[in-house]
N, C-alpha and C positions, 0 to 999 in steps of 0.2 A: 317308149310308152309304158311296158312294162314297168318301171322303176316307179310309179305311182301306186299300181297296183299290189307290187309285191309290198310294198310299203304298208295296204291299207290293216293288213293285223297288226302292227305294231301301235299304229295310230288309232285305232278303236281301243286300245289295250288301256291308252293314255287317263285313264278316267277320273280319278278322285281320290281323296287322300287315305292313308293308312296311320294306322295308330300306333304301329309298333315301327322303328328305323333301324334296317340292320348297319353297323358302319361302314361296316368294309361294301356294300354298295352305294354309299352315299345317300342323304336326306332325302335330297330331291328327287333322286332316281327311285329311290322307295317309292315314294307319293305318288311317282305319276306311274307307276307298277302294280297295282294293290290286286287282290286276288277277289273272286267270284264272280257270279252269274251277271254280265249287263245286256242292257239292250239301248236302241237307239239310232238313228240316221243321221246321214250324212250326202253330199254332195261331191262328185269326183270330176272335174275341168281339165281337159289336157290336149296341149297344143299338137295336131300331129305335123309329122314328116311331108305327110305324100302330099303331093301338088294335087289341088283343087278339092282336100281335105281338111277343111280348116281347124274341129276343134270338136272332138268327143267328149259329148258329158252324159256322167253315169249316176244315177240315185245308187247310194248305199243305206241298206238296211243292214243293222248292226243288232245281230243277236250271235252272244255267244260265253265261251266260259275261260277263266283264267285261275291256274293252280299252279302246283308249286314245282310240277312239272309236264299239264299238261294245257295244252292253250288249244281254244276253238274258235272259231268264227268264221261260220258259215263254212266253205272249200278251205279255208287255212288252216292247216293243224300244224303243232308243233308240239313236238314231245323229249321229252329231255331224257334220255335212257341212261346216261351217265354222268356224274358229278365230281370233278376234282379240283381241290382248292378252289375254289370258287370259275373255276370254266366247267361249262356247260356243252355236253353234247348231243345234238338233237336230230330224231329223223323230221322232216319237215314232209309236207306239199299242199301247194299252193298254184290255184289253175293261171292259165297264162293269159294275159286279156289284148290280143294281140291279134291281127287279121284285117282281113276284105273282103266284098266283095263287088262285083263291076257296078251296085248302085249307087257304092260310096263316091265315085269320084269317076271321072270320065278319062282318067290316065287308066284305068283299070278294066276298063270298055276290052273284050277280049280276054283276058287275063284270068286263070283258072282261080278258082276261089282258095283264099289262103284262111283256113281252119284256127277258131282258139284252140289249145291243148291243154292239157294239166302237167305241172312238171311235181317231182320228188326229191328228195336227197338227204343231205346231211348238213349239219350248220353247227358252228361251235360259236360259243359267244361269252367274253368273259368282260365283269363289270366291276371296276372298284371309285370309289370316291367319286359318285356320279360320273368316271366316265365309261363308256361304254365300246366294245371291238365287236365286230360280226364278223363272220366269215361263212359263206355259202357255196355248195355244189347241189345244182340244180338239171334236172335232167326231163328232159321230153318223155314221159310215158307211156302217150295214146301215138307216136310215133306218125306226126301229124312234118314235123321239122327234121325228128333225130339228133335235134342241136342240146346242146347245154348250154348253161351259166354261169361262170364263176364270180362271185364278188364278194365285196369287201367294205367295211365301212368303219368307221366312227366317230363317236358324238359326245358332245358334254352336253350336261342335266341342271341348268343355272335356275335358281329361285330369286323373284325380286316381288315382293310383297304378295299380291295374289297371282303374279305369273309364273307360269313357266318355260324356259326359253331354251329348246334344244337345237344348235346348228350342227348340220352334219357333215361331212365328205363322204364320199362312196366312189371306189372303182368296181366297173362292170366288165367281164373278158365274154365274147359270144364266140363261139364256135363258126365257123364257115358253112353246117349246113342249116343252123337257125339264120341267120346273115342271111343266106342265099335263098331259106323259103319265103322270106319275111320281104325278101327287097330285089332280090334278084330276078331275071324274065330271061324266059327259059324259049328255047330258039323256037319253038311252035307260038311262041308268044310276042315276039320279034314284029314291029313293023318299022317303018321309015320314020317314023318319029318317035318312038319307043326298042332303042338296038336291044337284042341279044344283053345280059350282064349278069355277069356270075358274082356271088358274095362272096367274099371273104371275112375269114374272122375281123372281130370287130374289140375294140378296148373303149369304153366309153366312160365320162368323169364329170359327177353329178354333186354339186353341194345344194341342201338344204336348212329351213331353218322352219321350227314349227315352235307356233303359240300358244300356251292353253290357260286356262282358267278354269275353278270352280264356281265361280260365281254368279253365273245365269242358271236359274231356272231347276236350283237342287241337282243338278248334275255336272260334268264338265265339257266342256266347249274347245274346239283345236281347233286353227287353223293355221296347214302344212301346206308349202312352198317348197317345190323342188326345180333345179335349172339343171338340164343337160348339153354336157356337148357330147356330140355323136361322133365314133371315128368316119373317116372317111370311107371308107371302104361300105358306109351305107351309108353316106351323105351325096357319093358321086354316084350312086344308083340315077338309072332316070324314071324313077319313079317317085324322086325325093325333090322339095325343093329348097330344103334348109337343112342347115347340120347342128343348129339348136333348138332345144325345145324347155318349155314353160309345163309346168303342172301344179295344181292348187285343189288340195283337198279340205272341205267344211264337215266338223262332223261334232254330234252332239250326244252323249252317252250318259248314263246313270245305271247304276247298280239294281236289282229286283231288292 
């Protein structure tokens, strides 16, 4: 579920075009990167996991700022504290949007409330000729899981008359005690049709592709498609009753 969320700063970011093209990031990836103040909303859909939890949808309000090394919106910040050859390294944090509790779903009846948390870390990220590498470590702070995140991704930046068309891949690694707060049921929590289950780390592997345009409405327009498969080790939870998941962000931005 997270992997939409942590997504949603880069996808607000996506906005409108820029007048100057540096090459060595490529055209396209300039244009949908351009720097200042936006605002604007958006719509967040995502298929969950847990049995008799069908499908969380979140309004996003989008106000926030983009520079040349410091990025905001809303909980997500990202700052870029050093610069070599064109890779970038950043302290980031971004809250985790991730939890329960027993009114969500009736497998949870019982089941102590699982908290969102905020995580922190560091993220390197280098881009050339529209394509683009992340790399992230991410860590639990309000010490809600104790878990981390490590992940990975990348994407091309394709222009085709007024689109823009980025597909991504991304690998995610979860720690066993994010896994185990998030999905696991802990022996006071144990009945005859909910056993006992510890998590273990988790590797999860997510391709994406997201659309934009400028062309509605003096501003720009996204819409982002993400598909996961989940490792097992929180798909054979029995708290879970699928090991894939769907997510689909709508979001609408312009510049002040």
């Amino acid at each position: 579920m997270n992997a939409m969320y942590g997504s949603v700063l880069c996808a607000a970011l996506l906005l409108s075009f820029s007048a100057i093209a540096e090459q060595s990031r490529g055209e396209a990836r300039e244009r949908l990167e351009p720097e200042g103040f936006l605002y604007g909303i958006g719509l967040g859909i995502n298929q969950e996991l847990y049995k008799g939890y069908d499908k969380r949808v979140i309004p996003l309000p989008i106000l926030g700022y983009r520079g040349k090394r410091l990025s905001v919106l809303g909980p997500f910040v990202s700052y870029d504290f050093l610069q070599l050859d064109g890779v970038r390294f950043a302290v980031q944090a971004a809250p985790r949007f991730q939890g329960y509790d027993s009114s969500d779903s009736d497998v949870f009846i019982g089941m102590d409330k699982r908290k969102f948390s905020f995580d922190a870390g560091l993220g390197i990220k280098y881009q050339r000729d529209d394509w683009s590498f992340d790399v992230s470590s991410m860590f639990d702070v309000l010490n809600k899981s104790n878990g981390y995140e490590l992940k990975t991704s990348i994407g091309r930046a394709f222009k085709q008359g007024p689109l823009f068309i980025e597909p991504t891949l991304s690998v995610s690694y979860l720690d066993a005690n994010h896994v185990d707060y998030y999905y696991g049921v802990a022996a006071h929590e144990a009945t005859f049709a909910r056993p006992m289950y510890e998590g273990k780390s988790a590797v999860n592997t997510s391709v994406g592709l997201s659309i934009g345009t400028p062309i509605f409405f003096g501003g720009f327009t996204r819409l982002g498609i993400d598909y996961t498969w989940n490792d097992s080790s929180i798909s054979e939870s029995p708290l879970v009753e699928r090991d894939t998941n769907l997510s689909l962000i709508l979001l609408y931005s312009r510049f002040f």
